[in-house]
Phi, psi and omega in degrees: 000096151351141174241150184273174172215117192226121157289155188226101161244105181224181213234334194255106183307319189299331187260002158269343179254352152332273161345298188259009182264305189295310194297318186305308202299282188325299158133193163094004188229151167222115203289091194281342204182130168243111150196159201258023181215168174315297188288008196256004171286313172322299193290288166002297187299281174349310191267289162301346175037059154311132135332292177222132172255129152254129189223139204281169148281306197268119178185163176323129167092291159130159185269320182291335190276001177275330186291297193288335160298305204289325169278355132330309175265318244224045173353285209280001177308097181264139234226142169219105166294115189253068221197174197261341208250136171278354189331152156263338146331293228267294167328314181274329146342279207308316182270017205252323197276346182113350161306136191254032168190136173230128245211093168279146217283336159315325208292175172244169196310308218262342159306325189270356167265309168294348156282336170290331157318273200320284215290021162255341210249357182093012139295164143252142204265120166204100200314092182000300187324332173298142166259156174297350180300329180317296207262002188339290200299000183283343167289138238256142164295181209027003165241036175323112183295147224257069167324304165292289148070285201277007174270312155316342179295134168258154187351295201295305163351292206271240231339288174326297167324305190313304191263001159259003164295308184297348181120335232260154097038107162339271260261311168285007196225008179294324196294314212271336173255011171068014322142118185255165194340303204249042148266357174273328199254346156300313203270300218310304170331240183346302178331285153351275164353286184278346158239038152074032176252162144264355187199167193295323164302314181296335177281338189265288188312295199293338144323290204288301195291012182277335174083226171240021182283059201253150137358122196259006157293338195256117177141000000 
């Protein structure tokens, strides 16, 4: 197992060391950078060249302006909003600025290690509790995902969706269907395809908006 180099920026010490105490604990991680302000994400990055950061929004500086200084410079920076707020602002900022992952502050150490796993590995993250109406507008006009769509879908297909609607992880949902990793990222493939997303949020909307446009296997 790859060890990740993980920034922790939050304002509040005791829940950054929390954080980086649970991740040491798990193992696979090295903890590069600790801090409680915009500038001091800025500087992290810089210096420390992290993997992946989890950065808090409220804090000295604001969280979303650290996101957008850093992915200014840092493109390829993968950024995980780590935080209490449900705002639907605040979700759709973060991820319209380029963060690949948004994270309520509820998970537990070993969820938040498989998300921090995906967003190394080239997912995006967006904690099940968010409803998709929160990410709607991010879909581009003329590419509306394709709800009926979801009829096309083969059994193994809709499943798969089905738990990635939920939140859950390649790497957790390879487990729950018995499936190894990267034929989950095959049906993922097809998914996408048939129902005209580009990514696992936009694949989330169109689950939850299908209504009753399901599968005639479903029911």
């Amino acid at each position: 197992m790859n060890t990740i180099r993980v920034a922790v920026i939050d304002d509040h010490p005791i829940f950054r060391e929390g954080v980086a105490s649970c991740l040491t604990d798990i193992g696979g991680y090295d903890i590069v950078g600790e801090g409680g302000s915009c500038e001091d994400a800025e500087a992290i990055a810089e210096q420390a060249d992290p993997d992946v950061m989890l950065l808090d929004i409220s804090m000295p500086g604001g969280g979303l302006n650290a996101v957008a200084a850093i992915l200014e410079r840092r493109p390829a920076q993968k950024i995980i909003v780590l935080t209490v707020s449900e705002s639907h602002s605040d979700v759709a900022t973060a991820l319209k600025l380029g963060a690949k992952g948004y994270v309520l502050k509820g998970v537990g150490s070993r969820v938040l290690s498989e998300i921090l796993r995906a967003v190394q590995g080239g997912e995006m993250y967006l904690s099940p509790a968010l409803s998709a109406r929160m990410i709607a507008d991010l879909s581009q006009v003329g590419n509306q995902p394709s709800a009926t769509g979801i009829r096309d879908l083969t059994k193994r297909e809709y499943d798969v969706l089905r738990l990635v609607a939920a939140g859950l992880s390649n790497k957790r949902i390879a487990r729950d269907l018995d499936l190894h990793e990267k034929t989950i990222k095959h049906h993922l493939t097809r998914i996408f395809a048939k129902l005209n997303v580009s990514n696992r949020t936009e694949a989330a909307m169109a689950y939850r908006d299908a209504g009753e446009a399901v599968p005639p296997y479903v029911g």
